[in-house]
C-alpha positions as a Markdown table, in Angstrom:
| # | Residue | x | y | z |
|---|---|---|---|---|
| 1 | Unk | 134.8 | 284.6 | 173.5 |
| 2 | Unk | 134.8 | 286.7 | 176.6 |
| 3 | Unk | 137.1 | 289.4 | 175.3 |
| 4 | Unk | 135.4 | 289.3 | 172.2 |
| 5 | Unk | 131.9 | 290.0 | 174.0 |
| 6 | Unk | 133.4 | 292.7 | 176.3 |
| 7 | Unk | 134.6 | 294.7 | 173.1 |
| 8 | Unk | 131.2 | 294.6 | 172.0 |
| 9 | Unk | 129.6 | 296.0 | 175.1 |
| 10 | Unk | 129.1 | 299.8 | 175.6 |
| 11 | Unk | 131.2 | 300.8 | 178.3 |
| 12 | Unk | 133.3 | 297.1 | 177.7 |
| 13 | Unk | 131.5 | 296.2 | 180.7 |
| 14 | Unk | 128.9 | 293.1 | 181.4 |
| 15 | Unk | 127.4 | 291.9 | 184.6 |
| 16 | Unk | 128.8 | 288.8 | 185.9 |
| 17 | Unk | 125.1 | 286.8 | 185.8 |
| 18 | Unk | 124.5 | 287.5 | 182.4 |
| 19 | Unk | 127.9 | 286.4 | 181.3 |
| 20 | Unk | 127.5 | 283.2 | 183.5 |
| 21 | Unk | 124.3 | 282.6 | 181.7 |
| 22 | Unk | 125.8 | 283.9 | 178.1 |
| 23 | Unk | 128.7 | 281.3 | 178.3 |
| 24 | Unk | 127.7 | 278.5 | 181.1 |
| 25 | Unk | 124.4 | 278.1 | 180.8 |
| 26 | Unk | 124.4 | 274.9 | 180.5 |
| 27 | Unk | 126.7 | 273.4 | 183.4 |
| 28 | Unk | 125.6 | 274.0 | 187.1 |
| 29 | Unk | 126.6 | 277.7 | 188.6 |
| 30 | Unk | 129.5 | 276.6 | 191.1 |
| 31 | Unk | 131.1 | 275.4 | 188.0 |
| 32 | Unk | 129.9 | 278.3 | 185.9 |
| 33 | Unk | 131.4 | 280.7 | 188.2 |
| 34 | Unk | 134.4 | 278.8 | 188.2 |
| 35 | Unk | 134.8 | 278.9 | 184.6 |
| 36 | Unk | 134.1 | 282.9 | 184.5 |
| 37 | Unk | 137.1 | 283.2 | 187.6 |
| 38 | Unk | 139.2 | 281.2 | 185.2 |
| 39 | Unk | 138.6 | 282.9 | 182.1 |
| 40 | Unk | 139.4 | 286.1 | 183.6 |
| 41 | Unk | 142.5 | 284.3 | 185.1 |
| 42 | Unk | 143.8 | 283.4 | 181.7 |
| 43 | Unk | 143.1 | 286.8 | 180.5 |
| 44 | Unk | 145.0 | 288.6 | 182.6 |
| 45 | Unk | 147.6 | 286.5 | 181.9 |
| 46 | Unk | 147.9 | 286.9 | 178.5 |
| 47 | Unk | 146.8 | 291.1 | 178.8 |
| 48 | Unk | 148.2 | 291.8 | 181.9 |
| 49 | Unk | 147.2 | 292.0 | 185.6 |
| 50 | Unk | 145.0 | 295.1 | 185.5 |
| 51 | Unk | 143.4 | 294.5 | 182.0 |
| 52 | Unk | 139.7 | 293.1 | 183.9 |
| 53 | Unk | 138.0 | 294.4 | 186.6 |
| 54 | Unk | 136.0 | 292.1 | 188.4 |
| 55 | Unk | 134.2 | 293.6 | 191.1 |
| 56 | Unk | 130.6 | 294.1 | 192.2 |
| 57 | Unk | 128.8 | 291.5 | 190.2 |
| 58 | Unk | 130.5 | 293.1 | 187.1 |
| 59 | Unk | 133.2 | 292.1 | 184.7 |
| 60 | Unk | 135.0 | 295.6 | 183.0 |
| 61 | Unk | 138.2 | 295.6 | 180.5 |
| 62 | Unk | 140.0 | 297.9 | 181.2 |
| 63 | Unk | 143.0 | 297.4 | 178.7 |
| 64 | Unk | 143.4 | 299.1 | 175.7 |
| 65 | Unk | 142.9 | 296.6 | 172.7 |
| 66 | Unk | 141.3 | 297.1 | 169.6 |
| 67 | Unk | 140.4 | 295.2 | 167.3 |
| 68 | Unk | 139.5 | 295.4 | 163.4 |
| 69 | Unk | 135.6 | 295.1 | 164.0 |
| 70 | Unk | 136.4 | 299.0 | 166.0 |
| 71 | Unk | 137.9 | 300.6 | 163.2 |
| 72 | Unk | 135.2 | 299.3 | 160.8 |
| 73 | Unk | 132.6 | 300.2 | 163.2 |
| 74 | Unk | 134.5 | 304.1 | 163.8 |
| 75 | Unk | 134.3 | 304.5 | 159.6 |
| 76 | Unk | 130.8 | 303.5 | 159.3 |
| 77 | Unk | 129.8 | 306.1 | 162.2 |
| 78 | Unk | 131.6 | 308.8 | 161.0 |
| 79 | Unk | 130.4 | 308.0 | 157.4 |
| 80 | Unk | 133.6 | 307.2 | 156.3 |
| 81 | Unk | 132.6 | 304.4 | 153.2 |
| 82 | Unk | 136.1 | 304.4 | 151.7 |
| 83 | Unk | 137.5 | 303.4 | 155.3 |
| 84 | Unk | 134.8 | 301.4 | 156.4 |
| 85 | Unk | 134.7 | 299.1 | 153.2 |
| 86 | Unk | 138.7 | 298.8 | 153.5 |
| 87 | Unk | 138.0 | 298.3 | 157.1 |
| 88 | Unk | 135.7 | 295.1 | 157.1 |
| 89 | Unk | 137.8 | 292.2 | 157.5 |
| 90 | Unk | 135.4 | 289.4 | 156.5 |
| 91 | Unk | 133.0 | 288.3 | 158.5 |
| 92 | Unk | 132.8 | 288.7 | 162.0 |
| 93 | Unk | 134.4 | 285.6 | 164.3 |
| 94 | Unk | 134.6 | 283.4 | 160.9 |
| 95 | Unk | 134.8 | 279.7 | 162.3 |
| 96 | Unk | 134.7 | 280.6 | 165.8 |
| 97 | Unk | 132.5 | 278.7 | 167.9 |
| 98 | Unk | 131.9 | 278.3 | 171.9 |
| 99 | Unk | 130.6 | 274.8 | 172.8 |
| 100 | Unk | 127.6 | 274.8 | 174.9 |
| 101 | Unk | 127.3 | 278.7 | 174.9 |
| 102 | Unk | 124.0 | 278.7 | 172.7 |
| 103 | Unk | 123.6 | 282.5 | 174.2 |
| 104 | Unk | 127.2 | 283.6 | 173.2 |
| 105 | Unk | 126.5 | 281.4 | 170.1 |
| 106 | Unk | 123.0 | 283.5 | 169.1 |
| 107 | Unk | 125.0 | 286.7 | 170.0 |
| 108 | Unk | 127.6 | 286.6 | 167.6 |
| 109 | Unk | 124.8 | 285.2 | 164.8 |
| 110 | Unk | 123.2 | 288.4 | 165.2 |
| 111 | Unk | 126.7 | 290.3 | 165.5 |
| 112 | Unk | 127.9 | 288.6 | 162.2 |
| 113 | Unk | 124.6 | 290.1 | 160.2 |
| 114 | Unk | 124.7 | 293.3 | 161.6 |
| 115 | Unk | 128.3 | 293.8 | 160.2 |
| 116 | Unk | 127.5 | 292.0 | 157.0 |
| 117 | Unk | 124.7 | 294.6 | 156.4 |
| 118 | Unk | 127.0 | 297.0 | 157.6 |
| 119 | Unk | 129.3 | 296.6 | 155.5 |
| 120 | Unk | 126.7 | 295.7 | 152.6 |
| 121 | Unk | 124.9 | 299.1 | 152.9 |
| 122 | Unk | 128.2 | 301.1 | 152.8 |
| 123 | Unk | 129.6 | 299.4 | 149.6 |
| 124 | Unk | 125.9 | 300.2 | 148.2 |
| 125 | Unk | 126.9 | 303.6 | 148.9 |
| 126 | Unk | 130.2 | 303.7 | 147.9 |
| 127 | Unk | 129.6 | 302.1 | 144.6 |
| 128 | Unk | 126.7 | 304.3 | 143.9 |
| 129 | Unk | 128.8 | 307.1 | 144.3 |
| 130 | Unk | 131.6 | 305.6 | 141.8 |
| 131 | Unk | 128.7 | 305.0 | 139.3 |
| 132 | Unk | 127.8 | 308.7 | 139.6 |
| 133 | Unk | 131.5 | 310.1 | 138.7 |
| 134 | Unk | 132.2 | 307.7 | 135.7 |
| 135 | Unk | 134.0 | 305.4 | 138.3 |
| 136 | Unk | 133.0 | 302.2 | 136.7 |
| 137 | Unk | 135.9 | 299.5 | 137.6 |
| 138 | Unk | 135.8 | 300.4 | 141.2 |
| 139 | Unk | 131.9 | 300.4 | 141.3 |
| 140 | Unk | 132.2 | 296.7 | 139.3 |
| 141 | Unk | 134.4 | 295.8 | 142.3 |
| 142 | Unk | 132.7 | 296.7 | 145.0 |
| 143 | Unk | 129.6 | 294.5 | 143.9 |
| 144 | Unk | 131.7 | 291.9 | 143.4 |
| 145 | Unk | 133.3 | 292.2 | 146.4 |
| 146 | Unk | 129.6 | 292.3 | 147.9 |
| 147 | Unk | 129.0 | 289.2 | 146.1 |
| 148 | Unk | 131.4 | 287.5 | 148.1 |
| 149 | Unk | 130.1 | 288.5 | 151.4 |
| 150 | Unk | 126.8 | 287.8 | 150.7 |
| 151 | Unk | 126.3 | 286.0 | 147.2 |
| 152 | Unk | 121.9 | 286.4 | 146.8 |
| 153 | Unk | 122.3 | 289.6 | 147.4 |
| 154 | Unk | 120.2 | 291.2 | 145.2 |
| 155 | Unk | 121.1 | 294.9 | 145.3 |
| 156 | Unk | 124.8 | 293.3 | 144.8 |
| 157 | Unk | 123.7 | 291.9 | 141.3 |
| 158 | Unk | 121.6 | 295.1 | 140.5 |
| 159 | Unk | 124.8 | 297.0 | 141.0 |
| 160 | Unk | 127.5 | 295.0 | 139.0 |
| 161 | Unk | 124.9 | 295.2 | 136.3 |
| 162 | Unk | 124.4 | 298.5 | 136.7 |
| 163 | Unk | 128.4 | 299.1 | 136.2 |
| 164 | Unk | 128.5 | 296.5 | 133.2 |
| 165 | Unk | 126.1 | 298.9 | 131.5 |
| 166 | Unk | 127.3 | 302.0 | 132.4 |
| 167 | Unk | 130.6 | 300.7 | 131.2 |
| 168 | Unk | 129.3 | 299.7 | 127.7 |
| 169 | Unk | 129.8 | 296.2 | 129.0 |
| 170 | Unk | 126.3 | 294.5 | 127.1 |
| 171 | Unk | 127.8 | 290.2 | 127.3 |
């Protein structure tokens, strides 16, 4: 959960009182600051001994990683649809869940809908654009595949109708 939120920050940095209180708000600080020491600990381990920085009531990565939710993130900035719908894996920590970090917990809530509209609003375009050259299949797809992510979606449903008709598709 803690590498997950640093790859989210700008700068991959967070301070180390707003982590405490975005993971261990709910135990008493000793413990909480405890927990954050070991968290780090464990992450080095697995990333190596200079991956975190923890230093001035801060918390940096340093290590290179990456992660799919970067390159879908890189394709939406650079208006890249094509990439950015290949891109988005799904949604966004599926199943993963902190116990007793209701902050962390909100967080990646609001993180999950951000890329689900994301990723919702470039398939729009990217369908709307198929539809425009005679690209029917690929526009009936992408709804579809908009369906999944988000199934009342109501531009979705517009859409795959919109390619049923333009198709000649009337059942």
């Amino acid at each position: 959960a803690l590498l997950a939120y640093l790859l989210a920050m700008p700068g991959r940095v967070a301070a180390r009182d707003h982590l405490l209180h975005m993971f261990w708000s709910d135990i008493d600080e000793t413990l909480a600051r405890h927990s954050l020491r070991q968290t780090t600990y464990f992450l080095r381990q697995r990333l190596g001994d200079d991956a975190l920085r923890a230093e001035g009531g801060t918390v940096e990565l340093i290590a290179s990683v990456r992660c799919d939710g970067d390159a879908f993130l890189e394709a939406v900035r650079a208006g890249e649809l094509e990439k950015a719908v290949d891109a988005f894996g799904g949604e966004y920590l599926a199943g993963f869940v902190v116990p007793g970090a209701l902050e962390f917990e909100h967080w990646a809530d609001a993180e999950r809908q951000r890329m689900r509209l994301l990723f919702l609003r470039s398939a729009e375009s990217l369908a709307r654009d198929h539809l425009q050259c005679g690209r029917f299949r690929p526009a009936r797809e992408l709804a579809e595949r908009m369906l999944r992510t988000e199934p009342l979606d109501e531009t979705a449903w517009r859409l795959k109708l919109e390619a049923a008709l333009a198709a000649g598709d009337y059942v």
